[in-house]
C-alpha positions in Angstrom: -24.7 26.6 20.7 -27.7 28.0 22.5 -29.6 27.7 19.3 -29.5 26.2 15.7 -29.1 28.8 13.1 -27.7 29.9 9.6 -25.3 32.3 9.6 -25.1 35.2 6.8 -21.9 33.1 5.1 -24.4 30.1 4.5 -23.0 28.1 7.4 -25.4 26.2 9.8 -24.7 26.5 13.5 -26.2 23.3 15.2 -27.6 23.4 18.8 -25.5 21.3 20.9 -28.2 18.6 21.7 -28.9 18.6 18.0 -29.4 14.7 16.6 -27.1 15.1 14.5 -23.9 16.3 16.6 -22.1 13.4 18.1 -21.8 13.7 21.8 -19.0 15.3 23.5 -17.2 15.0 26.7 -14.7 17.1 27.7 -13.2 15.2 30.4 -13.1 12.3 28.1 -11.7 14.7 25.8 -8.7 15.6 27.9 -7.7 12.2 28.9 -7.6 10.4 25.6 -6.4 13.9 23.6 -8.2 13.2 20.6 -11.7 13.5 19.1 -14.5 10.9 20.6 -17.9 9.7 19.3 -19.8 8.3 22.3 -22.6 6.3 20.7 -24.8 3.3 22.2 -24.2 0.1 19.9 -27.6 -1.1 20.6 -27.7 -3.8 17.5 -25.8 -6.1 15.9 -25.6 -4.1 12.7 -24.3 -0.7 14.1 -21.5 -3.0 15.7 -20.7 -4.7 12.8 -20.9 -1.2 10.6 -18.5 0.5 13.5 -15.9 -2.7 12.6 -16.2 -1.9 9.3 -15.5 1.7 9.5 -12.6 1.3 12.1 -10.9 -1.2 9.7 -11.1 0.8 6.3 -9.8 4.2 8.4 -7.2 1.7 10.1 -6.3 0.4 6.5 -6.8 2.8 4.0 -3.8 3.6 1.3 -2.0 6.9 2.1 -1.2 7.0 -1.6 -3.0 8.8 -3.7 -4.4 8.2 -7.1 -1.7 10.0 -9.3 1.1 8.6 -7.4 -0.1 5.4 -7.6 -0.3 6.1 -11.1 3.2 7.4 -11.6 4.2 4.2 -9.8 3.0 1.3 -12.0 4.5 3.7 -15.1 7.5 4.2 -13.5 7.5 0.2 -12.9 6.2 -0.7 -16.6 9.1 1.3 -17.9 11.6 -0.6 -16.0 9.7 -4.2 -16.9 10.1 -3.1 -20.5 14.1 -2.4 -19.7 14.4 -5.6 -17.8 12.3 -7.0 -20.9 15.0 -5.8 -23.6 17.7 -6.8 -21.3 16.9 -10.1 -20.9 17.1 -10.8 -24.4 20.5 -9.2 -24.8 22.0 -9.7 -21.3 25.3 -8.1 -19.6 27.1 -10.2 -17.3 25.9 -7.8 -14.8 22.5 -8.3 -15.8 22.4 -12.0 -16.3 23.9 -12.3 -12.4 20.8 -10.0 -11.8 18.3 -12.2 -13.7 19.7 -15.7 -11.9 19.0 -14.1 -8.6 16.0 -13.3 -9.5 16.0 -9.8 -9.6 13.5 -8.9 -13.0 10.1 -9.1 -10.7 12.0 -7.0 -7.8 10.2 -3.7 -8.8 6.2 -5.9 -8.9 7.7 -7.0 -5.4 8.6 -3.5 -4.1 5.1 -1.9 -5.6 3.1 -4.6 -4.0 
């Protein structure tokens, strides 16, 4: 952009050079194919804060909250089964229990 301005939607237009638009280099740009932010680390904070960042977005749970949700139901229910069937066991279920088998769905959650 030329200028900075607000357009009749409400949306702001910032000036390239504006402070608050990361830099941009096309030829940077084309060779790596993805989005940059070229910013100068000039203390030990912004280094550490950039480490930070990188390592939640590197990390970060692609679940979201209402399947994680449905998840640890969908576990408690089958805890509460394994639960009723330890007490009253099928041979099935007690070949099941002795391999170990009634914390499998913690282990698979986790």
């Amino acid at each position: 952009m030329e200028a900075s301005y607000i357009d009749k939607l409400g949306v702001t237009h910032l000036h390239r050079d504006n402070e608050w638009v990361n830099p941009y280099n096309p030829w940077i740009a084309a060779a790596i194919g993805s989005n940059q932010d070229l910013s100068f680390l000039a203390t030990r904070l912004k280094a550490l804060a950039l480490l930070y960042y990188i390592t939640n977005y590197v990390t970060k749970d692609e679940a979201s909250t209402y399947q994680m949700v449905t998840k640890a139901a969908i576990i408690k229910k089958t805890l509460e089964q394994a639960e009723q069937a330890f007490n009253n066991p099928t041979n099935e279920e007690k070949i099941s229990l002795e391999k170990g088998m009634l914390n499998f769905c913690l282990r698979v959650f986790n």
